[in-house]
BAZA-169068 format. One record per residue (C-alpha): residue in three letters; chain; x, y, z. Coordinates in steps of 0.1 Angstrom, whole numbers, plus 2048, in hexadecimal, padded with zeros to 3 digits. Layout:
BEGIN
R   rest   kette    xx    yy    zz
R    Ala       A     X     Y     Z
...
END
This chain:
BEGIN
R   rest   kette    xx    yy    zz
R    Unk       A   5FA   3B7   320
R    Unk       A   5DB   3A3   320
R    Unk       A   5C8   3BD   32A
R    Unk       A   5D9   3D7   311
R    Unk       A   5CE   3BC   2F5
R    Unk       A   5AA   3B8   301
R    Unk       A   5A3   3E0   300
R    Unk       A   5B1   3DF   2DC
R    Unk       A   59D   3C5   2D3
R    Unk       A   57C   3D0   2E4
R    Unk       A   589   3F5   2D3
R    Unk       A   585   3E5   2B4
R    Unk       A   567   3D7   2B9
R    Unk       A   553   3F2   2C5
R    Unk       A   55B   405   2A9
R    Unk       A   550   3EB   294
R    Unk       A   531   3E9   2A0
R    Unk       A   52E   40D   2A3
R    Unk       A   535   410   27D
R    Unk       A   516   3F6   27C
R    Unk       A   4FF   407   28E
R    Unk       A   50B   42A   283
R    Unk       A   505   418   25D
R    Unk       A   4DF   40E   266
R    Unk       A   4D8   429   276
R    Unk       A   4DB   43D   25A
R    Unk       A   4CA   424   246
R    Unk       A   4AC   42D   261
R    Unk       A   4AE   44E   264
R    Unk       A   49F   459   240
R    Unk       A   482   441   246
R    Unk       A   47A   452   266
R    Unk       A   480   476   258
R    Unk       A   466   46D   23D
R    Unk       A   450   45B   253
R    Unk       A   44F   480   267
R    Unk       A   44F   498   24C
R    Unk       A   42F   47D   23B
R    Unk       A   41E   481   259
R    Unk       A   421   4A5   25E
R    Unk       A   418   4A7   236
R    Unk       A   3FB   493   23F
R    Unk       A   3ED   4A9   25A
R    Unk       A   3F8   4C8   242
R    Unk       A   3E1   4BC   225
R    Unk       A   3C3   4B1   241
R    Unk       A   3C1   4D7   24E
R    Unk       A   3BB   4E4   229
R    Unk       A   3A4   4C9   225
R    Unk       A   393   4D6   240
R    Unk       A   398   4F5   236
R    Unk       A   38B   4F6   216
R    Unk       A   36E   4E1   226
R    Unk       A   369   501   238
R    Unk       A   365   517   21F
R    Unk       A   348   501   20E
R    Unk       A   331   50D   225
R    Unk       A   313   4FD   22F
R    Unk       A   310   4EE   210
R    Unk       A   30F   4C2   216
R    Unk       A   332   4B6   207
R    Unk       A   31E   494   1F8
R    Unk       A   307   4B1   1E4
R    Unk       A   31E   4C7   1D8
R    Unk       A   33E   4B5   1D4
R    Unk       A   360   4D4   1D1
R    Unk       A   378   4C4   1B8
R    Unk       A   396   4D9   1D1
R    Unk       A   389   4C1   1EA
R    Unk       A   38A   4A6   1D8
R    Unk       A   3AF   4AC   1CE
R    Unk       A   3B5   4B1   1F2
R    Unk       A   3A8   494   1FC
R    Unk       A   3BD   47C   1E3
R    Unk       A   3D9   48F   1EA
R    Unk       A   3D4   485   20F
R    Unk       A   3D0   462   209
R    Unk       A   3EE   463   1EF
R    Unk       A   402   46E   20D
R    Unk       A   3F5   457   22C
R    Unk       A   3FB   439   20B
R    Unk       A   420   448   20E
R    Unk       A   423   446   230
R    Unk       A   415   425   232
R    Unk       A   432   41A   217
R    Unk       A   44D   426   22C
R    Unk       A   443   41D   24E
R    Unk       A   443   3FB   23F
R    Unk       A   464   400   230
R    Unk       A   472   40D   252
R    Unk       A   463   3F0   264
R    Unk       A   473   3D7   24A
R    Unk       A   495   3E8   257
R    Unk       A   48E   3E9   275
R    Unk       A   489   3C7   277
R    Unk       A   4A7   3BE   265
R    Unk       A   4BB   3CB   282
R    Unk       A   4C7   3B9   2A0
R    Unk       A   4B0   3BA   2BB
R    Unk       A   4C7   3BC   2D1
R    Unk       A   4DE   3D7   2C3
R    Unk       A   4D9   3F6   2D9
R    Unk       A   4F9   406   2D1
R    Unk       A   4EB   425   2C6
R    Unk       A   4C6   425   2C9
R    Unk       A   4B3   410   2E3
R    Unk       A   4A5   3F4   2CA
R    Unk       A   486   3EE   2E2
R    Unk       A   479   410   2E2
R    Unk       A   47A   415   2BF
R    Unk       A   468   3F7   2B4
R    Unk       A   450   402   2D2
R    Unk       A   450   427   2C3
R    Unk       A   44B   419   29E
R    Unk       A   430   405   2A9
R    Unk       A   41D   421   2BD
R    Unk       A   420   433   296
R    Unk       A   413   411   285
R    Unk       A   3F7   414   29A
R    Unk       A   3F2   434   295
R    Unk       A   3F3   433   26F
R    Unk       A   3DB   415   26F
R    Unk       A   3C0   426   285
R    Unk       A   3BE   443   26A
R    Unk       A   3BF   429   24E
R    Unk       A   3A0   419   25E
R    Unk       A   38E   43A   266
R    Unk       A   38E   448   241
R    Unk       A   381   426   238
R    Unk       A   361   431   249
R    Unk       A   344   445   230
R    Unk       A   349   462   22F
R    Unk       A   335   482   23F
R    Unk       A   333   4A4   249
R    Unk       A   33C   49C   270
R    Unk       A   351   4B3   27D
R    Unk       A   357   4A2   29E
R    Unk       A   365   487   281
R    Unk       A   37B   49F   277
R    Unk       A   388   4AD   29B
R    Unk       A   393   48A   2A3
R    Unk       A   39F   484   27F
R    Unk       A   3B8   4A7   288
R    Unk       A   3C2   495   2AD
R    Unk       A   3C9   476   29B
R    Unk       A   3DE   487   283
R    Unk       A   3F1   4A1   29E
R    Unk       A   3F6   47B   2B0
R    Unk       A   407   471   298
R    Unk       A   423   48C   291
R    Unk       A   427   48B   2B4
R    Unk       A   432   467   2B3
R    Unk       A   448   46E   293
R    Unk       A   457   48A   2A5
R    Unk       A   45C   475   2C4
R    Unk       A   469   454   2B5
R    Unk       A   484   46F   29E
R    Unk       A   48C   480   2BD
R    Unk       A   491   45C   2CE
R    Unk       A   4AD   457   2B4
R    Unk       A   4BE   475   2B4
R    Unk       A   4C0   475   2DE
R    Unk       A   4C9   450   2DC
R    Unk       A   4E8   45B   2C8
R    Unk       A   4EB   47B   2DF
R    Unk       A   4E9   465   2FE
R    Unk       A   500   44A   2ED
R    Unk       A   517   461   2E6
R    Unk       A   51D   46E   307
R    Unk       A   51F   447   312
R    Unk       A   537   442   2FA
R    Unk       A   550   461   307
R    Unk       A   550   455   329
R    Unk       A   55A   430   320
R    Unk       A   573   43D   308
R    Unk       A   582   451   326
R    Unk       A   57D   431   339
R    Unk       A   58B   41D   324
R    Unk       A   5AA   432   31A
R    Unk       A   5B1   436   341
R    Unk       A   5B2   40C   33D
R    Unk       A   5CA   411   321
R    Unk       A   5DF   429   32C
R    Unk       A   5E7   416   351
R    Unk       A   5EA   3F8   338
R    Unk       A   603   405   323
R    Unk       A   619   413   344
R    Unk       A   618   3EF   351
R    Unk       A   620   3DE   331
R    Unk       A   63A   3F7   32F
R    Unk       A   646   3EC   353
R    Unk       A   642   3CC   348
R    Unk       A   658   3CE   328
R    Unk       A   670   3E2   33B
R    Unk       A   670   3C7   354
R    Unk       A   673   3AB   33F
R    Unk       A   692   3BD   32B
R    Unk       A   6A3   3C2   34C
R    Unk       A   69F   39D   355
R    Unk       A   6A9   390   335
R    Unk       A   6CC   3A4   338
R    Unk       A   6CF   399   35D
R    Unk       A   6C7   374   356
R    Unk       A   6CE   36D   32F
R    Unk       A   6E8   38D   324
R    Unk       A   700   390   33F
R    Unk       A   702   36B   349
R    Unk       A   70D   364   31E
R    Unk       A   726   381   325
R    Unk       A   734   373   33F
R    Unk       A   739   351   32E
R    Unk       A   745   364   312
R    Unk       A   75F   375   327
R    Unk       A   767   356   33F
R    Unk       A   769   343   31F
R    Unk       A   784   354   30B
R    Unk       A   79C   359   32E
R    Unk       A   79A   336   32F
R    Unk       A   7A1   334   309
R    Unk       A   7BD   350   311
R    Unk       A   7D0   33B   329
R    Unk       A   7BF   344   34A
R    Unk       A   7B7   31E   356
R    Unk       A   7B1   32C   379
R    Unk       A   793   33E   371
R    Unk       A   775   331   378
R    Unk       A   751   33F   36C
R    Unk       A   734   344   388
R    Unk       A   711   34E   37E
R    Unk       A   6FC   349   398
R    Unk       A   6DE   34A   386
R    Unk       A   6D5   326   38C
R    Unk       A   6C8   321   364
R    Unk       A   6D7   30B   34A
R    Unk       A   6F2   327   349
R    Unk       A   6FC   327   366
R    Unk       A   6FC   2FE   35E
R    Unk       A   711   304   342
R    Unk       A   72C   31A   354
R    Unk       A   731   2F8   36D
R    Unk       A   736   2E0   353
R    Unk       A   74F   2FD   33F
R    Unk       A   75E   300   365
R    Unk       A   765   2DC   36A
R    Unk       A   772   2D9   346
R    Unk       A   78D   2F4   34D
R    Unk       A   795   2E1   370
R    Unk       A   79A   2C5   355
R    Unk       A   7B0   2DC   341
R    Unk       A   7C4   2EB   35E
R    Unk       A   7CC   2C6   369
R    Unk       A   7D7   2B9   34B
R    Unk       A   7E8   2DB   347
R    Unk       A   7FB   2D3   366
R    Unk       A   800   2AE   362
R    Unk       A   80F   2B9   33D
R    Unk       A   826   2D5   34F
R    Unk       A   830   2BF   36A
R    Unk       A   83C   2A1   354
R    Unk       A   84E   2BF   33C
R    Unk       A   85C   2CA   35C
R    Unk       A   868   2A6   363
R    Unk       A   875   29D   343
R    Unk       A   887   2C2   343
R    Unk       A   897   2B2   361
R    Unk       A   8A1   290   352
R    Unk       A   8AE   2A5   333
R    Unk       A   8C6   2B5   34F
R    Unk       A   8CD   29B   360
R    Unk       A   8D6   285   341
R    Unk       A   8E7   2A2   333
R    Unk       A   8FA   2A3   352
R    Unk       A   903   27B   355
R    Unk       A   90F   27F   32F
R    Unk       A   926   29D   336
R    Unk       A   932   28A   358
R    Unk       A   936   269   341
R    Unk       A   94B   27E   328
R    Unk       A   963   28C   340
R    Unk       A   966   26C   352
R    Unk       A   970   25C   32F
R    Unk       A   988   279   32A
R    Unk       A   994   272   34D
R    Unk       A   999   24E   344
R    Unk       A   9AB   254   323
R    Unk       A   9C4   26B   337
R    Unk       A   9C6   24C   352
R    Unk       A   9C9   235   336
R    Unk       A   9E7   247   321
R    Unk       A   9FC   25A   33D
R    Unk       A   9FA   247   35E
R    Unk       A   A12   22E   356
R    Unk       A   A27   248   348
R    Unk       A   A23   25B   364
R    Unk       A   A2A   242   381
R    Unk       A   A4D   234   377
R    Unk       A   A5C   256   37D
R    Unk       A   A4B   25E   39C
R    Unk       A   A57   23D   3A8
R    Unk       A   A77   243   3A3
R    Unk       A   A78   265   3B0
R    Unk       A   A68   254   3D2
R    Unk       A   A84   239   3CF
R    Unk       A   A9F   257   3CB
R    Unk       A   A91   268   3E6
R    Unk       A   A92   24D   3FD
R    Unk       A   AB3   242   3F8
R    Unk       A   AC1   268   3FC
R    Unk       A   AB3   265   41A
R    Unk       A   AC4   244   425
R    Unk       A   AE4   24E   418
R    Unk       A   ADC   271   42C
R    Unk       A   ADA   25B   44B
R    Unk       A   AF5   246   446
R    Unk       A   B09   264   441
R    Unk       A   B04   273   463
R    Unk       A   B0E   257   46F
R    Unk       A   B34   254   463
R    Unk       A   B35   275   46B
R    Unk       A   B34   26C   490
R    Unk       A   B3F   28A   4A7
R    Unk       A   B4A   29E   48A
R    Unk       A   B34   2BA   480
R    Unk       A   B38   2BA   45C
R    Unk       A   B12   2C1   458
R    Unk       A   AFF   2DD   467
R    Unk       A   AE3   2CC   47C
R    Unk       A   AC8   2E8   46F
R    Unk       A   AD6   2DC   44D
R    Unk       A   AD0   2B7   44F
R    Unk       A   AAE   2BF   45E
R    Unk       A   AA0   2D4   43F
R    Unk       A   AB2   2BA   429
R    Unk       A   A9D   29C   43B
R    Unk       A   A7A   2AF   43B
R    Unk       A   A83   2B4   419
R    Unk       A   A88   296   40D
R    Unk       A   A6A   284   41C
R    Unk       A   A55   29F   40D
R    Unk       A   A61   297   3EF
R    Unk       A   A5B   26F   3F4
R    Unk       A   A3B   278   406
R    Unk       A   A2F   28E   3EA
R    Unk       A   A39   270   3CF
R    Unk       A   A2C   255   3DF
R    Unk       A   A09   26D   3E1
R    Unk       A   A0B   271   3B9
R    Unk       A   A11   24E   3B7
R    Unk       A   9F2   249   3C7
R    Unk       A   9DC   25F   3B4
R    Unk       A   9EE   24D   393
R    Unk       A   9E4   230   3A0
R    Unk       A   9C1   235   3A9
R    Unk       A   9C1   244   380
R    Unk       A   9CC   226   377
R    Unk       A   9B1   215   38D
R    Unk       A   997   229   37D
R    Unk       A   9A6   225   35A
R    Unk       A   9AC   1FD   363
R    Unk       A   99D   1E3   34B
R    Unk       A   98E   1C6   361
R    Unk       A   971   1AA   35D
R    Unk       A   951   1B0   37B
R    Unk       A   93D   192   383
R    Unk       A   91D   19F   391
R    Unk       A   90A   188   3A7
R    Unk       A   8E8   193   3C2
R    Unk       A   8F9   1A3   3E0
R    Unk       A   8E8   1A8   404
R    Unk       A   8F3   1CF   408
R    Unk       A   8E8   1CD   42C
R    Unk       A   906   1B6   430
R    Unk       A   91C   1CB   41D
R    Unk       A   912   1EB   42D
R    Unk       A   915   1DA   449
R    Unk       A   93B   1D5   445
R    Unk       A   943   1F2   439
R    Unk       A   938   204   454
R    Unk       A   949   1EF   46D
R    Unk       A   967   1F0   45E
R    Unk       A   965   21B   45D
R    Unk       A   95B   21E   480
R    Unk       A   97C   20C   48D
R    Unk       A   990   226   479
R    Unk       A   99A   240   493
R    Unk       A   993   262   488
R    Unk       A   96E   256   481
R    Unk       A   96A   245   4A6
R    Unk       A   95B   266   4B4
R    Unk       A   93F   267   496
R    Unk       A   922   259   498
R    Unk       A   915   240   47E
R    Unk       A   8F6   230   47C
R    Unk       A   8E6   211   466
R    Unk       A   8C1   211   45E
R    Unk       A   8BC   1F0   44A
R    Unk       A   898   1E1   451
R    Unk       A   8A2   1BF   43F
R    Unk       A   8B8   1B1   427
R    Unk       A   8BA   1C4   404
R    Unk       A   8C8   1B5   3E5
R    Unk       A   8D6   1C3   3CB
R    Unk       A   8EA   1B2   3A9
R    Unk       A   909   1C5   3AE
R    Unk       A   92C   1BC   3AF
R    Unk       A   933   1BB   3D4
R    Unk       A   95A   1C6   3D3
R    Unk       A   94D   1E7   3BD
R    Unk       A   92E   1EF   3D6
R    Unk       A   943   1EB   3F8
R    Unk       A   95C   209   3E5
R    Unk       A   940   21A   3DE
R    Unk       A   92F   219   3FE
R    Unk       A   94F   21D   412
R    Unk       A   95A   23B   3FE
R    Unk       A   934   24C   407
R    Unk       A   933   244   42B
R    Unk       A   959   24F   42C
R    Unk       A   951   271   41B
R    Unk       A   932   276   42E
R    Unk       A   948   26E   451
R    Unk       A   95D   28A   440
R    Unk       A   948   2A7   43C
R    Unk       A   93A   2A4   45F
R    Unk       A   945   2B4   485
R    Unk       A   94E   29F   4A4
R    Unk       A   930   29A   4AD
R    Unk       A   921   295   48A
R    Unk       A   907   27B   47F
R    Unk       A   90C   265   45D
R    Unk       A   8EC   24D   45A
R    Unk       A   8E9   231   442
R    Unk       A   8C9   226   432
R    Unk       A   8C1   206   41C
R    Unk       A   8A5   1F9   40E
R    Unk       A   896   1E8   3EF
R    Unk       A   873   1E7   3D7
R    Unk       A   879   1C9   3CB
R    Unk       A   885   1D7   3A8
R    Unk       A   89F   1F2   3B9
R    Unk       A   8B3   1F2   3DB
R    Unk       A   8C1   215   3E6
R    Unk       A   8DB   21D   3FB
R    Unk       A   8D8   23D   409
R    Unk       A   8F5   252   41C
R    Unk       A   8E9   271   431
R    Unk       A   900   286   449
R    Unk       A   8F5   2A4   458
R    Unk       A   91B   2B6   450
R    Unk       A   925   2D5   43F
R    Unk       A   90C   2CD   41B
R    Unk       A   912   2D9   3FC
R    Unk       A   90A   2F9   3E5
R    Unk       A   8FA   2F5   3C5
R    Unk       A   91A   2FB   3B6
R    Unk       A   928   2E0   3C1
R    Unk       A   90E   2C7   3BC
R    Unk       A   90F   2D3   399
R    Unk       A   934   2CB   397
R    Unk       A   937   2A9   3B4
R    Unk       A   93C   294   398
R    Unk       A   954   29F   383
R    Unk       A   977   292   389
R    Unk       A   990   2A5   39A
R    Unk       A   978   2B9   3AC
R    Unk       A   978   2B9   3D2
R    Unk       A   96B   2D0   3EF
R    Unk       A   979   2BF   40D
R    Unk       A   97E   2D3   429
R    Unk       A   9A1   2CA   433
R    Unk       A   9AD   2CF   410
R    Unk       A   9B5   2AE   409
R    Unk       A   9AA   292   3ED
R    Unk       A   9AF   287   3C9
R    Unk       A   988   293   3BD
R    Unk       A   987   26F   3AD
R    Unk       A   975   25B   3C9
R    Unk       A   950   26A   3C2
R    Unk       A   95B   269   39A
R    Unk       A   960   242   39D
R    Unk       A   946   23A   3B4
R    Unk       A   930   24C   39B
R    Unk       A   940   23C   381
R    Unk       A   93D   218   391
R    Unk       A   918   21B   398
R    Unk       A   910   227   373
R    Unk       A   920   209   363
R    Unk       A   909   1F3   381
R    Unk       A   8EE   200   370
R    Unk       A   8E6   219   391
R    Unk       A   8E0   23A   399
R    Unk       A   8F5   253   3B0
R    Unk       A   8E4   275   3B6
R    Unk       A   8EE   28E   3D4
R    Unk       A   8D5   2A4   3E8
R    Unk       A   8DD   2C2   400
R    Unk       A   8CB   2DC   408
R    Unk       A   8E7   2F6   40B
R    Unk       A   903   2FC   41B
R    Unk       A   903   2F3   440
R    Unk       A   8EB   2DC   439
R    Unk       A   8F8   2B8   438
R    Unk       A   8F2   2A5   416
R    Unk       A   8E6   287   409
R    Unk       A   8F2   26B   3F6
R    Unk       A   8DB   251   3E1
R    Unk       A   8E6   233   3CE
R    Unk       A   8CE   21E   3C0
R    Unk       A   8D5   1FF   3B1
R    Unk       A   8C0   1E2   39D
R    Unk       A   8B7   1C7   3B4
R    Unk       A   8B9   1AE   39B
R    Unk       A   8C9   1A8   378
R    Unk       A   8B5   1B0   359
R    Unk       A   8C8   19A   345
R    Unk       A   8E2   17B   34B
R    Unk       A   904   183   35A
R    Unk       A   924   184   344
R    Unk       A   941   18E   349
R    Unk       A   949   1B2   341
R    Unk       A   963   1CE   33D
R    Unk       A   956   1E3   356
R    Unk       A   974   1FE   356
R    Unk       A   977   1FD   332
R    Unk       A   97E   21F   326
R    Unk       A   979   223   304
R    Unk       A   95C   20A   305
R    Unk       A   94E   21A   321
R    Unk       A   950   23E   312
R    Unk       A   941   235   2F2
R    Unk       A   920   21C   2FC
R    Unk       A   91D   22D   322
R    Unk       A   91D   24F   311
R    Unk       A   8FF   246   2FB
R    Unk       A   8EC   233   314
R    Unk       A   8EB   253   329
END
């Protein structure tokens, strides 16, 4: 580019100066045309001087004087007068120029030239000063001097004109030169530009399109793109810090889905105490209004029952050796009948445990060690005898203390470790964790049994609703265990991974009491459906 510049440039300035000396030049060249065409004038008008100095004859010019001759004669000093004028006037220009311009005309040689012509014209100003007489040897030299000098006109003219030749030809080879220089310039610079275009896509283009494009899939929802330059620059600068501010954004785009995700869960799980609460205060209206009515009758149909069968008995025994009564008769009549008691005294017991569930009472709550409690509880199962060949196990580091009401808990635990003992084989396993914070203890039940669906984990603690294997149960024991560590204060959630799969049973409880202790109406049912309800 440089290069391109400077032969524009020096372009430029060469044909400025050429203008110049083209300019004086033909400021010069009408001085040295007249200069010439004087001189050859002047040797002109000295041959018919001579010439009519011929004709005379003998006779002595400073006799006779010939008036022709004497016109001749001022005619010739007239013209050498003229040439005298304008060599002076070309010297004055001459002078006027540079000495060292030589663009066109070598400046040294025609000042040398001029001056050969001064001399010249100064010799035959001084040799007509001399008197004059009929010498013709005089006049030979006079005629050399003269021819001299139109030589030297002719030489210093033809000094121009081949300068301007010569310069000509100088000129055509550093134009070709010089346009070679150009033209290898102007590929370059092209290659240059083309270069420089190329490397402005690669490096400033393409990397702003790609920030572009990175930027609005990141805008679009796409936090897991990330932008890579590798250029190295303050783009590729920029694309880090716009990378770690969408790892900023995809964190808190987690963090924000997993706490929505989490309070989803609550939401369910709230939703799902609420509905549990609600159908356990239906439950505990029905308790409440039909239990009573309910037992009386079944009482006395287990009464009736009973004494049919006593008077059955006794009267198989007045009968004696008679056979009044078939034997297959009074068999079927006995099974019956203590079906019938057996059957009563069982709805009896599920009226009662309603009315257990239903059952106003005041709970003192005081801090309980659960490790004690567990402790009993699980010594007083694995005595029972259908649970001797089940293994249970206790893993309490250190004592755990909980503000509970201890009668409640020991229900609790017994009816979770009972369950538990339930659901598994022979050769089953039911262990028993407890530990404690400091703000919550939780007791945790884990069997490795027959687990439950999500179904029924959905549906565990809704009243009524059982799954036991042997077909047996009320489906109230998980419903007021439930119920008992709600009004505690507690959580009790159930885990399994499937069917086959054992489960797991968590209570938690507070370790100690956020407020002072007073008595309360913990099986309250309309209290308890109408406050309980909106704390869930």
């Amino acid at each position: 580019m440089l290069i391109l510049a400077f032969s524009g440039f020096w372009g430029l300035n060469r044909y400025q100066q050429l203008a110049d000396a083209i300019s004086r030049r033909a400021t010069e060249i009408p001085y040295a045309n007249d200069i010439n065409r004087l001189a050859e004038t002047l040797r002109d008008r000295n041959s018919r001087l001579k010439d009519l100095q011929h004709n005379g004859g003998m006779i002595d010019a400073a006799l006779l004087e010939n008036p022709l001759v004497e016109i001749e004669r001022s005619r010739y000093k007239q013209v050498l007068l003229e040439l005298d004028l304008r060599l002076q006037l070309y010297e004055d220009v001459l002078n006027s120029i540079d000495a060292e311009s030589n663009l066109l005309v070598d400046a040294a040689r025609q000042r040398l030239s001029l001056a050969e012509i001064r001399k010249s014209v100064d010799d035959l100003d001084r040799f007509h000063r001399r008197p004059v007489t009929i010498d013709y040897s005089l006049k030979s030299e006079l005629s050399e001097r003269l021819d001299s000098l139109v030589e030297q006109t002719h030489a210093h003219l033809s000094l121009i004109h081949g300068g301007m030749a010569a310069f000509s030809h100088d000129v055509r080879g550093q134009y070709r030169t010089w346009f070679a220089v150009a033209c290898l310039c102007t590929i370059v610079s092209m290659s240059l530009v083309a270069l420089l275009v190329w490397g402005f896509h690669s490096l400033v283009v393409k990397p702003f399109r790609t920030l572009i494009v990175g930027s609005r899939l990141v805008a679009g929802g796409q936090l897991s793109h990330r932008i890579d330059l590798g250029t190295g620059d303050e783009l590729s600068e920029l694309a880090a810090a716009m990378n770690e501010m969408t790892d900023r954004f995809q964190k808190a785009y987690k963090k924000v889905n997993s706490l929505c995700t989490d309070l989803d869960r609550q939401v369910r799980e709230r939703t799902r105490e609420v509905i549990q609460n609600e159908q356990l205060a239906s439950v505990g209206f029905l308790a409440a209004g039909v239990a009573h009515e309910i037992n009386n009758p079944l009482a006395t149909i287990a009464w009736s029952a009973e004494s049919l069968e006593s008077r059955l008995e006794e009267a198989v025994c007045l009968a004696g050796t008679e056979n009044k009564f078939d034997d297959d008769f009074i068999a079927i009549v006995r099974t019956n009948l203590r079906r019938i008691e057996d059957e009563a005294f069982r709805c009896k017991g599920i009226t009662e445990r309603l009315l257990d569930f239903s059952r106003l009472s005041e709970v003192r709550r005081a801090s309980t060690n659960l490790k004690e409690l567990v402790e009993e509880v699980v010594s007083m199962v694995s005595k029972v005898g259908k649970y001797r060949c089940k293994t249970l196990r206790t893993h309490i580091a250190e004592s755990a203390f909980a503000h509970v009401n201890p009668q409640e808990i020991r229900q609790v635990v017994l009816n979770l470790v009972t369950n538990a003992l339930e659901s598994v084989d022979t050769d089953g396993a039911v262990d028993i964790h407890v530990h404690s914070d400091g703000n919550t203890t939780t007791v945790i039940v884990q069997d490795d049994g027959c687990g439950m669906s999500a179904d029924v984990l959905k549906h565990l603690f809704e009243p009524f609703f059982t799954r036991r294997r042997d077909g047996t149960g009320t489906g109230l024991g998980l419903s007021i265990t439930y119920r008992i560590v709600s009004q505690h204060g507690g959580s009790l959630t159930a885990h399994s991974d499937g069917e086959g799969r054992g489960s797991r049973m968590e209570v938690s409880l507070p370790a100690r009491a956020e407020h002072e202790d007073n008595p309360t109406k913990s099986r309250d049912t309309i209290g308890w459906n109408h406050e309980s309800v909106k704390a869930a």
